[in-house]
C-alpha positions as CSV (number, residue, x, y, z in Angstrom):
1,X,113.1,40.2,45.9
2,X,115.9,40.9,48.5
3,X,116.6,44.5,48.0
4,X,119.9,44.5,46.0
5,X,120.0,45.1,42.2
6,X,122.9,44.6,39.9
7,X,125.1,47.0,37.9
8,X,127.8,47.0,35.4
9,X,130.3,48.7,36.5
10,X,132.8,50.8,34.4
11,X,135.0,48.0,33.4
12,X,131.4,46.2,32.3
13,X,131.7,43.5,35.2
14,X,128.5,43.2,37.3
15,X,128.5,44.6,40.8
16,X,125.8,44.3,43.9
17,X,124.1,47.8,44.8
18,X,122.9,47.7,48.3
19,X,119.7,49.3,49.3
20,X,116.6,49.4,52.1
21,X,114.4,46.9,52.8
22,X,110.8,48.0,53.7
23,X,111.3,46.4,57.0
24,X,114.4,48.8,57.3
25,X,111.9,51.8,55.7
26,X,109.1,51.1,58.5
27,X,111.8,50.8,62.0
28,X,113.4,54.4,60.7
29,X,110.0,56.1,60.4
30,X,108.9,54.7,63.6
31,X,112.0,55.8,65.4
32,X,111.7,59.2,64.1
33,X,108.0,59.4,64.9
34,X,109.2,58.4,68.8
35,X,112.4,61.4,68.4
36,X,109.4,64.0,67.1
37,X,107.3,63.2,69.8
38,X,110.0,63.1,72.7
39,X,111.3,66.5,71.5
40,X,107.5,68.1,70.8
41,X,107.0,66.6,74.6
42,X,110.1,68.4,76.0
43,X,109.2,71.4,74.0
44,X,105.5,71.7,75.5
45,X,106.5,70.7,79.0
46,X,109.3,73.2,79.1
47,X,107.0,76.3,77.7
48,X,104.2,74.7,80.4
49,X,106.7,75.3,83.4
50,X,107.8,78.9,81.6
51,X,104.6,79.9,81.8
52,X,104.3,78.9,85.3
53,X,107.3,80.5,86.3
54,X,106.1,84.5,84.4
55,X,102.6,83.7,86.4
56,X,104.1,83.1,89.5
57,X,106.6,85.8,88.6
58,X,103.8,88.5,87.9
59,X,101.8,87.4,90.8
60,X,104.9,88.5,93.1
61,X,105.6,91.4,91.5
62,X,102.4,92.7,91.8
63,X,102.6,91.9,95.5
64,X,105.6,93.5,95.6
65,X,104.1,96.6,94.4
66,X,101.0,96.5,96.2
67,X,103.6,96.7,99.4
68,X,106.1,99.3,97.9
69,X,102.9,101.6,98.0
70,X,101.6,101.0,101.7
71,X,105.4,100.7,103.2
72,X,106.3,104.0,103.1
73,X,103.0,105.7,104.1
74,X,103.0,103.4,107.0
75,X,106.4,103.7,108.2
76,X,105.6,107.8,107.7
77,X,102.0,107.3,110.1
78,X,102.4,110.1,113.1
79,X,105.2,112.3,111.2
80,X,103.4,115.9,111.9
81,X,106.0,118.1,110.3
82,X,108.3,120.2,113.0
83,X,106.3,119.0,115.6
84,X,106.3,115.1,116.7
85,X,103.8,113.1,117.8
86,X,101.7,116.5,119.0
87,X,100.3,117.8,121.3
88,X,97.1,118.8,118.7
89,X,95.8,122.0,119.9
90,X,92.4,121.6,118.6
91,X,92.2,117.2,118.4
92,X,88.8,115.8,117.4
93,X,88.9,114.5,121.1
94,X,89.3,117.5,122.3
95,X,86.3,119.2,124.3
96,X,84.8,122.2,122.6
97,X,87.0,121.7,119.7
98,X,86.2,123.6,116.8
99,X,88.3,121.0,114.6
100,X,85.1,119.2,113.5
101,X,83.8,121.9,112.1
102,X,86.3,121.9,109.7
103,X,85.1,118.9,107.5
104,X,80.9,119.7,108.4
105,X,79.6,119.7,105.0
106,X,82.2,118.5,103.2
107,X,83.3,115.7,101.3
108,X,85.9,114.7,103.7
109,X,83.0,114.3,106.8
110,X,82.1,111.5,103.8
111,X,84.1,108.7,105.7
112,X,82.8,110.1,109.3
113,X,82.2,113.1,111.1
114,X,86.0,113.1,112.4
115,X,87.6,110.4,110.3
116,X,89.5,112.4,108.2
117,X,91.0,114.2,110.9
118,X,91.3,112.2,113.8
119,X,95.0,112.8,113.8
120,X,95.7,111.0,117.5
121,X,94.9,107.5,116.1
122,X,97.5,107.7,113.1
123,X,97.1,104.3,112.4
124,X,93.6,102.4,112.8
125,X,92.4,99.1,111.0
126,X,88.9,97.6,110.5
127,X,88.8,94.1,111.0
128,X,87.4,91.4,109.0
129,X,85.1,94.5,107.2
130,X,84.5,97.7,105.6
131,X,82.6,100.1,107.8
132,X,82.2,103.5,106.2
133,X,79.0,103.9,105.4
134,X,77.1,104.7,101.9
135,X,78.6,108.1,101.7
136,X,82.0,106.5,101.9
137,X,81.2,103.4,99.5
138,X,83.4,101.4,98.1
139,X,84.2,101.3,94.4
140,X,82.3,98.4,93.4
141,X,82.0,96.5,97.0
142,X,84.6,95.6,99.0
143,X,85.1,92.4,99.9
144,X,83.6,91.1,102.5
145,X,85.9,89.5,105.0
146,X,88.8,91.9,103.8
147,X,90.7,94.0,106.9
148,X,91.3,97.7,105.6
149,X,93.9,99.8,107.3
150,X,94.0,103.7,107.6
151,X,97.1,105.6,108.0
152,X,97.2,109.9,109.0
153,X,99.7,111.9,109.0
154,X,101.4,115.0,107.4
155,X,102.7,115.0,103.6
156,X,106.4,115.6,103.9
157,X,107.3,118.9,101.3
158,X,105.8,122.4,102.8
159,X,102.9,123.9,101.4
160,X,101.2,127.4,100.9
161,X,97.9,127.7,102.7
162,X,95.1,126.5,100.5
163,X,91.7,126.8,101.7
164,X,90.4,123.8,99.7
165,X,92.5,121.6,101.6
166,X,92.5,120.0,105.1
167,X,96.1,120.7,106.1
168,X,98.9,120.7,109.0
169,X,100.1,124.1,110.8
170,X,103.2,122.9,113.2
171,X,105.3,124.7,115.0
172,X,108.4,123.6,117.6
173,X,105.6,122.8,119.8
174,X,102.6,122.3,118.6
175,X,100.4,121.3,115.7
176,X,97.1,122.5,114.8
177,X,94.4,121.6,111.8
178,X,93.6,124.7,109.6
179,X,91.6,125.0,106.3
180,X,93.8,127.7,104.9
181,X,94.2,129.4,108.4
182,X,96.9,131.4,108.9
183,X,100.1,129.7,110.4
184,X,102.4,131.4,112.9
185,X,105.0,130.3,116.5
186,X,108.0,129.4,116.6
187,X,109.5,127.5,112.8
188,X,105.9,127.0,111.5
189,X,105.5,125.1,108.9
190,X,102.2,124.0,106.8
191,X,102.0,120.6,105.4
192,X,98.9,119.3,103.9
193,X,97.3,116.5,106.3
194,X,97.0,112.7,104.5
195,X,94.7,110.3,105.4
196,X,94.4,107.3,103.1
197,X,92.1,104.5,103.5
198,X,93.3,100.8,101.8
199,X,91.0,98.3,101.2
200,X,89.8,95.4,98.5
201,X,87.4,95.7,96.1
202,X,85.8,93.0,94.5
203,X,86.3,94.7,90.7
204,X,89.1,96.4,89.1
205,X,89.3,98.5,86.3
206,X,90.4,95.8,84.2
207,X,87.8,93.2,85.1
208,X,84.4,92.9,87.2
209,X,85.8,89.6,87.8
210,X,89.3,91.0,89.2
211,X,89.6,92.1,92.8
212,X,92.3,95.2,93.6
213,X,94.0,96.9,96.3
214,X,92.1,100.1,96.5
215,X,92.8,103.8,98.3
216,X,90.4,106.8,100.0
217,X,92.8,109.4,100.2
218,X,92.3,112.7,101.6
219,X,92.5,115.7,98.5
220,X,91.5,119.0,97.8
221,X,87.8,119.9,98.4
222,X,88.7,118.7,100.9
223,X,87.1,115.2,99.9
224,X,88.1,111.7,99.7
225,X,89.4,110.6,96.1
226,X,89.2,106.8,95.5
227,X,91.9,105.0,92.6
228,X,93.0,102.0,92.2
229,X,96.5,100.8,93.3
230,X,96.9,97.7,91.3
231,X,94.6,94.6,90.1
232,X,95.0,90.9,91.4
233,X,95.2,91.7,95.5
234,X,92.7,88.9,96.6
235,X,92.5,89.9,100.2
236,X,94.1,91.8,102.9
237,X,94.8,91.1,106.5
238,X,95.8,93.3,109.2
239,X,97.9,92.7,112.9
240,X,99.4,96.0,114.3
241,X,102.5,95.5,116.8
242,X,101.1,97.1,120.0
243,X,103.5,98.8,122.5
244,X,101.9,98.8,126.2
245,X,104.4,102.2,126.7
246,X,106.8,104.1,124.8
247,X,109.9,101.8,124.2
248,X,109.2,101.8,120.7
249,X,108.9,97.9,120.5
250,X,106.1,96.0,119.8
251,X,105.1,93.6,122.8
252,X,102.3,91.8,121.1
253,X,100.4,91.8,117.4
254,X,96.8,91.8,117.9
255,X,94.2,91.9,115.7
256,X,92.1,95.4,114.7
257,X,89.7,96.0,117.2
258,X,91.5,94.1,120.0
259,X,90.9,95.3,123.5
260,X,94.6,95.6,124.3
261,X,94.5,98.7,121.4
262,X,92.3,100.8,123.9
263,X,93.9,100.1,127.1
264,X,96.9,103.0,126.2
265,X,100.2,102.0,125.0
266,X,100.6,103.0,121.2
267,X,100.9,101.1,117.7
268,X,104.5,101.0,116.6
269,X,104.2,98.1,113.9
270,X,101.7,97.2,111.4
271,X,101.9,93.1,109.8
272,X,100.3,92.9,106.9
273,X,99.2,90.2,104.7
274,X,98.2,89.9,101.0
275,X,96.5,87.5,98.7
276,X,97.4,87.4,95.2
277,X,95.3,85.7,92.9
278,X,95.8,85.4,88.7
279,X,94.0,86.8,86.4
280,X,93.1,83.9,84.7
281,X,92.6,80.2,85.1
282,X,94.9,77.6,84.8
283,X,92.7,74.5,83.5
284,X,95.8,72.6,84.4
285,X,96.5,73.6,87.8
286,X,93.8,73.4,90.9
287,X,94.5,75.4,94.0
288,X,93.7,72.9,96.9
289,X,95.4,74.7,99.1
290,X,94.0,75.6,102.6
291,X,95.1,79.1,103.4
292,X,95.6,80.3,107.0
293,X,97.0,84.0,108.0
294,X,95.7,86.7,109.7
295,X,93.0,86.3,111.8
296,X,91.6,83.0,109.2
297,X,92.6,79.8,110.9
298,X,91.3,76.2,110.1
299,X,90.0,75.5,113.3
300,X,87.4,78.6,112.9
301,X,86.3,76.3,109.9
302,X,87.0,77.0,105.8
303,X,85.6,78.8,103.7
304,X,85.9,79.2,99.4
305,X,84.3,82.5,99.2
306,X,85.7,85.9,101.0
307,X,82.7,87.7,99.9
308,X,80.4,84.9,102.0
309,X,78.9,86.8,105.4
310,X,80.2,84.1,107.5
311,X,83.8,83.6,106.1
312,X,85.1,86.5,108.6
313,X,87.9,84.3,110.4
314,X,87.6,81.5,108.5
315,X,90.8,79.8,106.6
316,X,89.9,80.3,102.8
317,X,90.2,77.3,100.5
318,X,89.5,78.2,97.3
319,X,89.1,74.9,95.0
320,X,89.4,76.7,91.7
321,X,92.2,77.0,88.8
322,X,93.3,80.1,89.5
323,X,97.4,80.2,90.6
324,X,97.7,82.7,94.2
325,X,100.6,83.5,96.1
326,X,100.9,85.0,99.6
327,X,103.4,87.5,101.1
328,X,103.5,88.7,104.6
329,X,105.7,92.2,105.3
330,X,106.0,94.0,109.1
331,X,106.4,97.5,109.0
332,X,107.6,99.6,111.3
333,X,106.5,103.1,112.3
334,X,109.4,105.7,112.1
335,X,107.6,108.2,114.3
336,X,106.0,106.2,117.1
337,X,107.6,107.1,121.3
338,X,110.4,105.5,121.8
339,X,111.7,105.8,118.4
């Protein structure tokens, strides 16, 4: 049998008909099998890496938001209404102040006898921990080896006097805390007093297996009011550009609790960096990655959990399947000396 046939044609004389042999059959199916499987190869490959891409994509976004939130409080830190930078006629610090007397009993001495109030340190960090106390707890827990970062100052539109609420009375020169005192001198002005408290907990309201950027802030009551800024922040670390006098410029970056911060000078900078981790795994990605900012170096050793006692300074490697990114911002304060 050799794959042709024969016809009559019109005129009734035989004619040849050419067809496939099987042979012919089989080597077509197989090299439409191989086009099927290049194309379904190209297709699965191709939605692979655009899924990659939206993870990545979503994991910098959220950084991005995470820092559009603590920019502008931080660059605001020290910014006391008419008044800048003080003098405080009745600071915390001061002897027989009656400023601490304000918060007694309230939810706002939650966080500290002073904390809430302690308007000469407009900018203070905690490193490598979150020190509050019980009455001050974090959401869930914070994590462990996380920095937090507090930032005081003034909220920017005028207020009324409200007794339920820690606020700023400022004048030309001077600025005084009041709990819906009255307010008088020379262009007073009342502005409700901020404090806000950032840190990482180890939940979120979206999963108990999600960390997220958390904030204290100061409210009516006056008390501390805790919500979440936005799931996925892994960790936080904290350097804060240190001024030795009143140029304005940071001389050094030092890490929170550094003995440099006490020896005078002022903060005029604040470096952050944050950790954003998916929410969930990648089976076909592992992050072998050693991560080093901060304060967490290699040579301190490494570390795959932040929640571990002894991961404080420690490079983090996580060995797991979840995709991170890390972004680093410096921000600058608008109403440090100098400036």
């Amino acid at each position: 049998m050799n794959g042709n046939r024969v016809t009559r044609s019109v005129s009734g004389l035989p004619r040849h008909v050419g067809g496939l042999s099987l042979i012919e059959v089989m080597v077509s199916v197989v090299i439409g099998l191989f086009l099927v499987i290049g194309a379904t190869t190209v297709y699965v490959n191709s939605r692979k890496t655009a899924d990659d891409d939206e993870t990545i994509a979503r994991l910098h976004e959220t950084a991005r938001y995470a820092i559009s939130v603590i920019e502008p409080d931080v660059r605001m830190a020290n910014y006391w209404g008419v008044v800048k930078g003080g003098p405080f006629t009745n600071k915390p610090s001061q002897t027989g102040s009656n400023s601490p007397a304000l918060v007694g009993g309230t939810g706002a001495a939650n966080c500290g006898a002073i904390y809430a109030i302690d308007v000469e340190n407009y900018i203070a960090a905690g490193n490598n921990s979150y020190a509050f106390g019980a009455t001050c707890a974090a959401n869930t827990g914070a994590v462990t080896s996380a920095d937090t970062l507090t930032v005081r100052r003034a909220a920017i539109p005028i207020a009324a006097a409200d007794a339920t609420r820690l606020q700023m009375c400022t004048t030309r020169s001077s600025a005084e805390i009041t709990l819906g005192g009255a307010c008088t001198g020379d262009g007073a002005e009342i502005h409700d007093l901020m404090t806000n408290i950032y840190y990482i907990d180890q939940q979120s309201n979206q999963s108990a297996t999600y960390p997220s950027l958390r904030r204290k802030s100061l409210v009516a009551g006056p008390a501390f009011q805790d919500v979440e800024i936005i799931p996925g922040i892994e960790d936080m670390q904290i350097q804060l550009g240190w001024d030795s006098g009143e140029s304005g410029q940071a001389v050094q970056y030092v890490n929170p609790g550094s003995a440099v911060l006490g020896s005078g000078g002022q903060i005029v900078a604040v470096r952050i960096w944050l950790l954003v981790r998916g929410e969930t795994t990648d089976r076909q990605f592992a992050d072998s990655r050693t991560y080093e900012y901060g304060d967490r170096y290699a040579s301190n050793g490494v570390v795959n959990n932040l929640n571990a006692a002894s991961s404080s300074t420690k490079a983090y490697k996580p060995n797991d399947n979840f995709r991170r990114v890390l972004v680093s911002r410096t921000f600058f304060v608008r109403n440090a000396k100098g400036t």
